[in-house]
C-alpha positions as CSV (number, residue, x, y, z in Angstrom):
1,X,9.6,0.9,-20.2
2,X,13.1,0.7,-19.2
3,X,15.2,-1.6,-17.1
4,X,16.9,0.1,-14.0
5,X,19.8,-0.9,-11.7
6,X,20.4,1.8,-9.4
7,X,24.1,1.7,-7.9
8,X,24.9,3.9,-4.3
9,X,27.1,5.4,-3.1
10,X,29.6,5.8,-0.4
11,X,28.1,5.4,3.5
12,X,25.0,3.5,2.2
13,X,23.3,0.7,0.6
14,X,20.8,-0.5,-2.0
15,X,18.3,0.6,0.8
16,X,19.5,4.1,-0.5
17,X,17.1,4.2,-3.2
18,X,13.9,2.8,-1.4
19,X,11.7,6.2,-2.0
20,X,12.9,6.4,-5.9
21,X,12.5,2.1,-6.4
22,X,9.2,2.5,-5.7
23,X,8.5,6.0,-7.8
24,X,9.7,4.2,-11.0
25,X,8.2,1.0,-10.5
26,X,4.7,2.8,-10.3
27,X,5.8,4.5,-13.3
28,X,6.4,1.0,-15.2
29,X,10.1,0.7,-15.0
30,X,11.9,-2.6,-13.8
31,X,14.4,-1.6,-11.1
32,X,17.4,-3.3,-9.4
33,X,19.4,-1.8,-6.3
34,X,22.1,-4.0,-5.4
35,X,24.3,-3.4,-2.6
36,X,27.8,-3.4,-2.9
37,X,30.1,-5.6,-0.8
38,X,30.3,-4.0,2.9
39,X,27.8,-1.8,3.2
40,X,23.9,-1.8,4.2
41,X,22.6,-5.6,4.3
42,X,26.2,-6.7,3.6
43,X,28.2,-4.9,6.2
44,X,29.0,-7.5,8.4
45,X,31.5,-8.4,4.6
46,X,33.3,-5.2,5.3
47,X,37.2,-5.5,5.5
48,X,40.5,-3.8,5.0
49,X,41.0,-6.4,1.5
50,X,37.9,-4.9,-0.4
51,X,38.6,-3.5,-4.0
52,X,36.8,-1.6,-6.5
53,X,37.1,-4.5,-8.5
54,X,35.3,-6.3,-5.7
55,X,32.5,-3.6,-6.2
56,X,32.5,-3.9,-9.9
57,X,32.1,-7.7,-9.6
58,X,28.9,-6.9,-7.5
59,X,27.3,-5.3,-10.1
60,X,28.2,-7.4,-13.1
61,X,27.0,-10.4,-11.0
62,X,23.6,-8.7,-11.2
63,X,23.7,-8.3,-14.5
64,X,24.8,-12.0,-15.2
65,X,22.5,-13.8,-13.0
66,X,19.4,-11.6,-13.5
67,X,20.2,-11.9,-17.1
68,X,19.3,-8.4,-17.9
69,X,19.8,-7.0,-20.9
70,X,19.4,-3.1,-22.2
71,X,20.0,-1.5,-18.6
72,X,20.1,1.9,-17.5
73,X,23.1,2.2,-15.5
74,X,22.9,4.5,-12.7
75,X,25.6,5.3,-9.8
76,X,25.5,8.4,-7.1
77,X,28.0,9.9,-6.2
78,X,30.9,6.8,-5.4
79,X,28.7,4.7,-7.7
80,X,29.8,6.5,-10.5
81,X,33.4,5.3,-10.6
82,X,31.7,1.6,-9.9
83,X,29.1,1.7,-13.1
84,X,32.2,3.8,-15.4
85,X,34.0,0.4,-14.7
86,X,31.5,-2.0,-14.9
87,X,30.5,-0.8,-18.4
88,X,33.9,-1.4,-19.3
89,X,33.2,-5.5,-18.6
90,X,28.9,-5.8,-19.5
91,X,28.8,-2.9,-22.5
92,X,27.1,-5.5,-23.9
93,X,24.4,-5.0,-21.3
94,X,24.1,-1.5,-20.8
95,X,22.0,1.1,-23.1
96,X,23.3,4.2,-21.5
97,X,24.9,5.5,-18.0
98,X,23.3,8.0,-16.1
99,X,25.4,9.8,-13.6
100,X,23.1,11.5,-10.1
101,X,25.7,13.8,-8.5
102,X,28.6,11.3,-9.6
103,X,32.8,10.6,-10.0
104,X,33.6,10.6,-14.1
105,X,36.9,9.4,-14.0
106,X,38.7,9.2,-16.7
107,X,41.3,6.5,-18.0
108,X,44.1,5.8,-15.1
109,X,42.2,7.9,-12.6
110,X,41.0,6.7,-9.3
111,X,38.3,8.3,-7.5
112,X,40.3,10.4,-5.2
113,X,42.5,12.0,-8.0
114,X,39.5,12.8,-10.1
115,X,37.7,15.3,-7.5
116,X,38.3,18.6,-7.5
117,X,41.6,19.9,-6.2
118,X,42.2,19.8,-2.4
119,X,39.4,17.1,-1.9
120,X,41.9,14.0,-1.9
121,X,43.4,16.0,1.8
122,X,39.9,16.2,3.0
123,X,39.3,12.6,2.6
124,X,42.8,11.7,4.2
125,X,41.5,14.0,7.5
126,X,39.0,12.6,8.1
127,X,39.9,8.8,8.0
128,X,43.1,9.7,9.6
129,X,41.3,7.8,12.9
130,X,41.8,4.5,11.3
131,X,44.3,3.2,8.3
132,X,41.4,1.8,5.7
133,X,38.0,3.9,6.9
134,X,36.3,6.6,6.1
135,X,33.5,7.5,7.9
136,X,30.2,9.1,7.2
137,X,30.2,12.7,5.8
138,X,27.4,14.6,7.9
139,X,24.1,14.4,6.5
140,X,24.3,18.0,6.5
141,X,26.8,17.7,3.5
142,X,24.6,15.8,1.8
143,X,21.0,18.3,2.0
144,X,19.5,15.6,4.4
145,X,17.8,17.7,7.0
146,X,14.4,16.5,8.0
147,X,14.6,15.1,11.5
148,X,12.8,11.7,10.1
149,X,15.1,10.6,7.0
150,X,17.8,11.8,9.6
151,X,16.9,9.1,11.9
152,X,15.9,6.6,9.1
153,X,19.6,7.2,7.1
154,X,21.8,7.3,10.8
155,X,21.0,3.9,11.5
156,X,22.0,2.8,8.7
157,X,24.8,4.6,7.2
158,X,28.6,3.4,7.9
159,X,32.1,3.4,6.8
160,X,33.7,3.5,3.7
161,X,37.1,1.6,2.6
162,X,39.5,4.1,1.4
163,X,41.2,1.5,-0.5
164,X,37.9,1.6,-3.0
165,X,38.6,5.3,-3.9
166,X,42.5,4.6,-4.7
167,X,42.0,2.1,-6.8
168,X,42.6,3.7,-10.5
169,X,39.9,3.0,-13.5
170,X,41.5,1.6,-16.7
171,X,39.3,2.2,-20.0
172,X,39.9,1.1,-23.2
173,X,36.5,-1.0,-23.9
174,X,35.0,0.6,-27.6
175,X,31.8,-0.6,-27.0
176,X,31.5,1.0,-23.0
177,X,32.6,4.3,-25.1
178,X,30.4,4.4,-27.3
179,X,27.6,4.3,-25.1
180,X,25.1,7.6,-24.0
181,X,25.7,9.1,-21.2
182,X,23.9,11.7,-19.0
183,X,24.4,13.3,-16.1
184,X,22.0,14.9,-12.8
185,X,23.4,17.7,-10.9
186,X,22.4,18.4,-7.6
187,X,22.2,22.5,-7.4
188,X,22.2,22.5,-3.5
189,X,26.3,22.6,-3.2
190,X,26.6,24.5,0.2
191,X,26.5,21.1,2.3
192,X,29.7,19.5,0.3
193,X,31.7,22.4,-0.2
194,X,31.5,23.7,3.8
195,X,33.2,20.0,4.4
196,X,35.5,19.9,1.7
197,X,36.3,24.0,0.8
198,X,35.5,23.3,-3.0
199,X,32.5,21.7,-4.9
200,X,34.5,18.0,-5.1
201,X,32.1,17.1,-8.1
202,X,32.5,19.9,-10.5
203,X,34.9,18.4,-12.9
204,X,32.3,15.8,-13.9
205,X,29.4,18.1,-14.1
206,X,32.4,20.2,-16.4
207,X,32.9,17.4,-18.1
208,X,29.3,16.5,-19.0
209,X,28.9,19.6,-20.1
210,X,32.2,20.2,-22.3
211,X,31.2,16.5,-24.1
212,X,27.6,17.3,-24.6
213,X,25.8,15.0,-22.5
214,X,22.6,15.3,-21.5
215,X,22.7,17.9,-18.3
216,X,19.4,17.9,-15.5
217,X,18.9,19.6,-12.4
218,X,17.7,18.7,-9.3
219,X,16.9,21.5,-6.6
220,X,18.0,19.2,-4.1
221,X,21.5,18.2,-1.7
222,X,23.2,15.4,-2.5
223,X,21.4,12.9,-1.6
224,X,18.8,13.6,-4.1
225,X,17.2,10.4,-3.7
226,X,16.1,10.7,-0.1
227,X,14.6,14.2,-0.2
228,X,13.4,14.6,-3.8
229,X,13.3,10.9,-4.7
230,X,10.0,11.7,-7.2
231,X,12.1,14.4,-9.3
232,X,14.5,11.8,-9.5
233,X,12.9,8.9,-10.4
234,X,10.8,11.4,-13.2
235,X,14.3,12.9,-14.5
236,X,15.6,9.2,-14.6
237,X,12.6,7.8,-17.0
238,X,12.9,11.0,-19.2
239,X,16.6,10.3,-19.5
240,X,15.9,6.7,-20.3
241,X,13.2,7.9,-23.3
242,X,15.3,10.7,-24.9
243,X,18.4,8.5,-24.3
244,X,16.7,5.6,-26.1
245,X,15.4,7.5,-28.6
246,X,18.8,9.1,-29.9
């Protein structure tokens, strides 16, 4: 069985991943789902002076002090830049990255210039209210629909610092190269492209594909893990076995 730490996205928290936890514990996996500095649990830490590199330092921490060893690395959406650079600092850690819906940036690219074309504005309207924030995208954009996880996910979703998406990724770590990777589409794109005009995510799902990663599917929105959390946790411990066993 396989050692997960699940990382979120923008908006949310380790709570997040609650419904797919649970699925791949009862398959036999050991899961983490930390949450990163401002958001869910740890909101009230939420300022103007958080980094990526703050983010990054999150999940290292958990890799130091839980001593794990052999991880599957997984980030949605935002959490992909996050696990891209952590793997650059714990390689030694890792056994493969898994991207669900993810950013794939690429050396000197910071989330916001790695989306698809046009996105970057999007993300400038609508945190034009405030200098730093970004708030929620509507759970609409994300395939959330069921008037129960709506309620459960709007109490508990909040801003995002901008400044996390600007900073740029710098790789050059052998070892974090060299290590699988895989990626989980989402198919459901109608939700993010009527906010943004554009799928904001196809260059990595173009990329996965051009560099021969593993590709799944997931007839879901976004935010896979709340409405098919099951499918996910199933198409995570696959990846983890064929993964493993390359």
């Amino acid at each position: 069985m396989a050692t997960f730490v699940l990382v979120h996205g923008a908006f949310t928290g380790g709570w997040h991943w609650q419904r797919v936890r649970r699925a791949l514990v009862t398959l036999g996996h050991e899961v983490y789902t930390p949450t990163l500095t401002g958001a869910g649990e740890r909101s009230h830490q939420l300022s103007r002076d958080l980094r990526l590199s703050v983010h990054v330092k999150d999940v290292t921490s958990v890799l130091f002090y839980e001593d794990l060893r052999d991880v599957v690395l997984v980030g949605h959406s935002y959490g992909g830049v996050v696990i891209t650079a952590v793997a650059e600092q714990a390689a030694d850690r890792i056994s493969q990255l898994v991207y669900l819906d993810a950013t794939v940036p690429a050396h000197g690219q910071a989330a916001t210039g790695a989306f698809s074309e046009g996105t970057a504005d999007v993300l400038s309207q609508l945190s034009s209210g405030t200098d730093w924030l970004l708030p929620p995208l509507p759970l609409s954009a994300v395939g959330v629909s069921d008037p129960r996880d709506v309620e459960w996910m709007s109490s508990r979703r909040g801003p995002h610092p901008m400044a996390t998406l600007h900073e740029p990724v710098l790789l050059g770590n052998d070892a974090a190269q060299r290590l699988p990777r895989a990626y989980i589409r989402c198919t459901r794109r109608e939700g993010l492209v009527g906010v943004f005009g554009v799928d904001p995510l196809l260059p990595f799902y173009q990329k996965a594909i051009a560099e021969g990663w593993p590709v799944r599917d997931l007839d879901s929105g976004h935010d896979a893990m709340v409405t098919v959390p099951e499918q996910v946790a199933a198409t995570l411990s696959e990846l983890a076995g064929l993964l493993r066993r390359a």
